[in-house]
C-alpha positions in Angstrom: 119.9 106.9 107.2 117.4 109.2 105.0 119.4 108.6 102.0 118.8 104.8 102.6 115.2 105.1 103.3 114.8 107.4 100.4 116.5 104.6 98.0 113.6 102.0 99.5 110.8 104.8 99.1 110.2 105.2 102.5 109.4 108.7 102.2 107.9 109.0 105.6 110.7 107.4 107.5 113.1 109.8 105.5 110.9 112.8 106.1 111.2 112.0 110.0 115.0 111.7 109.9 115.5 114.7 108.2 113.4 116.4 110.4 115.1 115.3 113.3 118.8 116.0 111.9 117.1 120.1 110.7 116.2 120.5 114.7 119.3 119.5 116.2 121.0 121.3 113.4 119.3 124.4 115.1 120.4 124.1 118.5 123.9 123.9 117.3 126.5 126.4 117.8 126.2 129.2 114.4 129.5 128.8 112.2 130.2 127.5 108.6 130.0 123.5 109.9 126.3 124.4 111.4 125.4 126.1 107.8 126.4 123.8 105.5 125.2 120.2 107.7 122.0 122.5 107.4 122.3 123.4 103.7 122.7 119.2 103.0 119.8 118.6 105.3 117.6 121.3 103.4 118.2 119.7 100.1 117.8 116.4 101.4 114.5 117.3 102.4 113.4 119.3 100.1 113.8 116.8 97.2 111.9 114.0 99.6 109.1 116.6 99.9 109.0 117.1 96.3 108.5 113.2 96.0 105.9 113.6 98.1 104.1 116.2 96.2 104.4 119.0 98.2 106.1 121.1 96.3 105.7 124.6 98.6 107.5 123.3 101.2 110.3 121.7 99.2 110.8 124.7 97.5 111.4 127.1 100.4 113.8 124.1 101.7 115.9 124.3 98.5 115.8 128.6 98.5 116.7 128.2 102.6 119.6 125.4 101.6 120.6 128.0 98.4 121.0 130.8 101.1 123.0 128.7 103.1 125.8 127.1 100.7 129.1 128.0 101.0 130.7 124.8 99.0 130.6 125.1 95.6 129.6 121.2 95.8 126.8 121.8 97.9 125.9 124.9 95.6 124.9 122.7 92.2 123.5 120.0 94.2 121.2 122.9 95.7 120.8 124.2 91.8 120.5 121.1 90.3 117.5 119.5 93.0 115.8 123.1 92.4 115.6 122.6 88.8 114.0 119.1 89.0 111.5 120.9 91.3 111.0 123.1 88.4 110.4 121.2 86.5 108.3 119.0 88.3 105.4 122.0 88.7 105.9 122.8 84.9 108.3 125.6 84.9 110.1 124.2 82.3 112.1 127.1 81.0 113.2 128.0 84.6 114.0 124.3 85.4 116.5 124.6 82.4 118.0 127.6 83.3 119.0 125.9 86.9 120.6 123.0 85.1 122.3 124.9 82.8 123.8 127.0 85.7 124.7 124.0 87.8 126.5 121.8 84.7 128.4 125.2 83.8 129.4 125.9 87.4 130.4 121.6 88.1 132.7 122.1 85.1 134.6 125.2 85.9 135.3 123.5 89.5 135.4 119.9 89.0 135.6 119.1 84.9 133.5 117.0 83.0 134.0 113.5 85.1 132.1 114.5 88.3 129.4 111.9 89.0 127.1 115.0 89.7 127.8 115.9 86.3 126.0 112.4 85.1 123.1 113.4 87.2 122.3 116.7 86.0 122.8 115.4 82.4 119.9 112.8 83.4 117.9 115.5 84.5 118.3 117.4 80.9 117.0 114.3 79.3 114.0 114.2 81.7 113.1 117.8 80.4 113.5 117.0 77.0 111.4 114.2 77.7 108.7 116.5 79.4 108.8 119.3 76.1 108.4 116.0 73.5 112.5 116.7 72.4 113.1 113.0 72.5 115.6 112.7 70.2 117.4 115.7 72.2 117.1 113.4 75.4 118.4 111.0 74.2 121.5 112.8 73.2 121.6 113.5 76.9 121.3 110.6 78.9 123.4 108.7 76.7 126.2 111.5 77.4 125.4 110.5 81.3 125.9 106.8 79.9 129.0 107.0 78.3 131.3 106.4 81.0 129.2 103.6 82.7 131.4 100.0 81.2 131.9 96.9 82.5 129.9 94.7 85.2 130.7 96.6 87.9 128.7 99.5 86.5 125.9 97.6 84.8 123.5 96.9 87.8 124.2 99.9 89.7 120.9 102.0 90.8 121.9 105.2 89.2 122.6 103.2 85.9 119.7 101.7 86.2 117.5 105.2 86.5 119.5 106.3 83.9 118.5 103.1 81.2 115.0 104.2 82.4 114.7 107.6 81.1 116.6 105.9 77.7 113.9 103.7 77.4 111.2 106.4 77.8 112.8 108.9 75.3 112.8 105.8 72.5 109.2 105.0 73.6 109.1 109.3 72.5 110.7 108.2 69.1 108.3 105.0 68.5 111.3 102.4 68.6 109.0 100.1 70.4 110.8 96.8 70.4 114.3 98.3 71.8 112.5 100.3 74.7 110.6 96.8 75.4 113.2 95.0 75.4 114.6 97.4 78.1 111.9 97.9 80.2 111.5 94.1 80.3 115.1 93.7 81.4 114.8 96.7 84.1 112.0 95.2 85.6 113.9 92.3 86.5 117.1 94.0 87.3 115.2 96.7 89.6 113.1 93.7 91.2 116.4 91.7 92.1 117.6 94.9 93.6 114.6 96.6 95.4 111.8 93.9 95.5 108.9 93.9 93.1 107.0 96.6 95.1 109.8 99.4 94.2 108.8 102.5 92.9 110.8 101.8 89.6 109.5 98.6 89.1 106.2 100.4 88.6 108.4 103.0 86.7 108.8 100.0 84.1 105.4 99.0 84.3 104.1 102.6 83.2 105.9 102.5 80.0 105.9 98.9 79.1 102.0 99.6 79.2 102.7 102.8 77.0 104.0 100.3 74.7 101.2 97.7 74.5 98.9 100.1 74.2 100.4 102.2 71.3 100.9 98.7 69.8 97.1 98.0 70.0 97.1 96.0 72.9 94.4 97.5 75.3 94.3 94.1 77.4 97.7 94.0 78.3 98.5 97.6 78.7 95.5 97.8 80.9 96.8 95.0 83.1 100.4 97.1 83.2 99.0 100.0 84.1 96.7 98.4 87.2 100.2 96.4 88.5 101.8 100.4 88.0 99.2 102.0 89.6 98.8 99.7 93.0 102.3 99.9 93.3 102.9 104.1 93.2 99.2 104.2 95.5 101.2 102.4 98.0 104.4 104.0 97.7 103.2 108.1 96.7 99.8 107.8 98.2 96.1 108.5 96.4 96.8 112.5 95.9 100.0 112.4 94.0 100.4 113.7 90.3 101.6 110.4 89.2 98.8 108.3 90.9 96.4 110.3 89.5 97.6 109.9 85.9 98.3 106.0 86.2 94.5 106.5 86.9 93.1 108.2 84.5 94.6 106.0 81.9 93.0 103.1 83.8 89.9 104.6 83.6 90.6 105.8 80.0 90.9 101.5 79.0 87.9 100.8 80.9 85.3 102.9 79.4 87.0 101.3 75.8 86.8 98.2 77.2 83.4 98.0 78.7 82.0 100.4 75.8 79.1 103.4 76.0 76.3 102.3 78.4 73.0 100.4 77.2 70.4 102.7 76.4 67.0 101.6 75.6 65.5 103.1 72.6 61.9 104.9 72.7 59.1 104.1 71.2 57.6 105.7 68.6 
C-alpha cells in the first residue's frame, strides 16, 4: 500500500503506512523474518522521508535498515537508496562510493540483468547530471535503457523516469530540439498515466522551461516554470529544496520581465 501511494505522491499517506507496518514490526516476535520485514520497512521509509526533505531522519532509517540486512537483495537496495540520499544533501563523492558498492555487489550475486541493476545505473546518470558530466550520464542511463524494447516496455513508469534523466543530460549537452521533443512526449505519456498533477509531469515542465529559456524565450519558460512550480508546492510542500528553486527562477524572469524599478531623478 506505501509503494502505491508513493507512485501517486502521496507522501503523507505512505509516511503513515510505513509507520504503522515499523510499530507492529516491533511487537513482533525477534528472528531473521522480524529483521528483515523491518530492514524493507526502514528503506521504504527512509527514501519517502528523503522525498519529503527530511533528510536526518531518512538517514538514520537507511543506517538502522543497513544494520539489519541479512539478504544480499535487501543489502544493495539499502546501499543503493543511501547513495541517492547522498547525493541528495551534496555528498557527492560518498553517494558514488554507495553506488559503486551496490552495482559491484548486484553483479557478483545476480549478474548484470537484475532490474535493480537498471536502477542503480539511473542513479549514476543522476550524479553525473548533478557534477555537470552529461555526456558521462548519458552513457549511463542509456546502459539502464538498453534492455527496455518493444511496447510492452515503452510506457512503463520506470522507463519513463529513466527517458527523463536522458532528456535532462541532453538539455546538459545543449541538444535542445531532441530533449524537447522528449519532454513534450513525457508529458503526455506521464499525464495519461498519473494525471496532469503528477510530480513528473512538473518534472517535464522544469526542463522544457530550461529549454525555452536557454532558447531566449523568457515568456514561455516563465509560464513552464509557474505550471512546474504549483504542481511540486502541492505535491513537496513550500519548504522543499526543489520548490524553492522552481522559485527562485520564477522570481529570477520576473524581475527581467518587469525590469529595475522607476526612480525619479533629482533635481539639480
Amino acid at each position: 500500500m506505501a509503494d502505491l501511494q508513493r507512485q501517486d505522491v502521496r507522501l503523507d499517506d505512505a509516511l503513515a503506512i510505513l509507520d504503522e507496518a515499523d510499530a507492529l514490526l516491533q511487537t513482533a516476535p525477534v528472528g531473521e523474518r522480524r529483521a528483515a520485514l523491518l530492514a524493507r520497512t526502514l528503506i521504504r521509509r527512509g527514501d519517502t522521508r528523503r522525498l519529503r526533505a527530511d533528510f536526518a531522519s531518512a538517514e538514520g532509517d537507511l543506517l538502522s535498515a543497513l544494520q539489519l540486512t541479512r539478504d544480499p537483495l535487501d543489502q544493495v537496495s539499502a546501499v543503493n537508496t543511501l547513495g541517492v540520499l547522498l547525493k541528495d544533501t551534496g555528498r557527492l563523492t560518498e553517494a558514488e562510493a554507495q553506488y559503486t558498492a551496490a552495482l559491484t555487489a548486484l553483479e557478483a550475486e545476480c549478474g548484470t540483468s537484475h532490474p535493480l541493476s537498471r536502477r542503480i545505473l539511473h542513479n549514476l546518470a543522476g550524479l553525473a547530471h548533478a557534477r555537470g558530466r552529461y555526456t558521462e550520464g548519458e552513457t549511463f542511463i542509456r546502459q539502464a535503457l538498453a534492455p527496455s524494447h518493444g511496447p510492452e516496455h515503452e510506457h512503463a513508469a520506470d522507463i519513463l523516469s529513466d527517458r527523463g534523466v536522458l532528456g535532462a543530460l541532453l538539455v546538459g549537452q545543449g541538444r535542445l530540439d531532441e530533449a524537447e521533443t522528449l519532454f513534450t512526449e513525457l508529458r503526455a505519456h506521464w499525464t495519461t498515466l498519473r494525471g496532469p498533477r503528477h510530480y513528473e509531469v512538473a518534472f517535464c515542465e522544469h526542463h522544457l522551461a530550461v529549454v525555452r529559456e536557454k532558447r531566449g524565450d523568457a515568456p514561455g519558460a516563465l509560464a513552464l516554470y509557474e505550471d512546474a512550480l504549483r504542481k511540486k508546492r502541492d505535491i513537496l510542500g513550500s519548504e522543499h529544496p526543489e520548490v524553492s528553486e522552481l522559485v527562485r527562477y520564477v522570481n529570477r524572469l520576473l524581475a527581467v520581465k518587469t525590469g529595475p524599478p522607476n526612480r525619479r531623478s533629482s533635481s539639480p
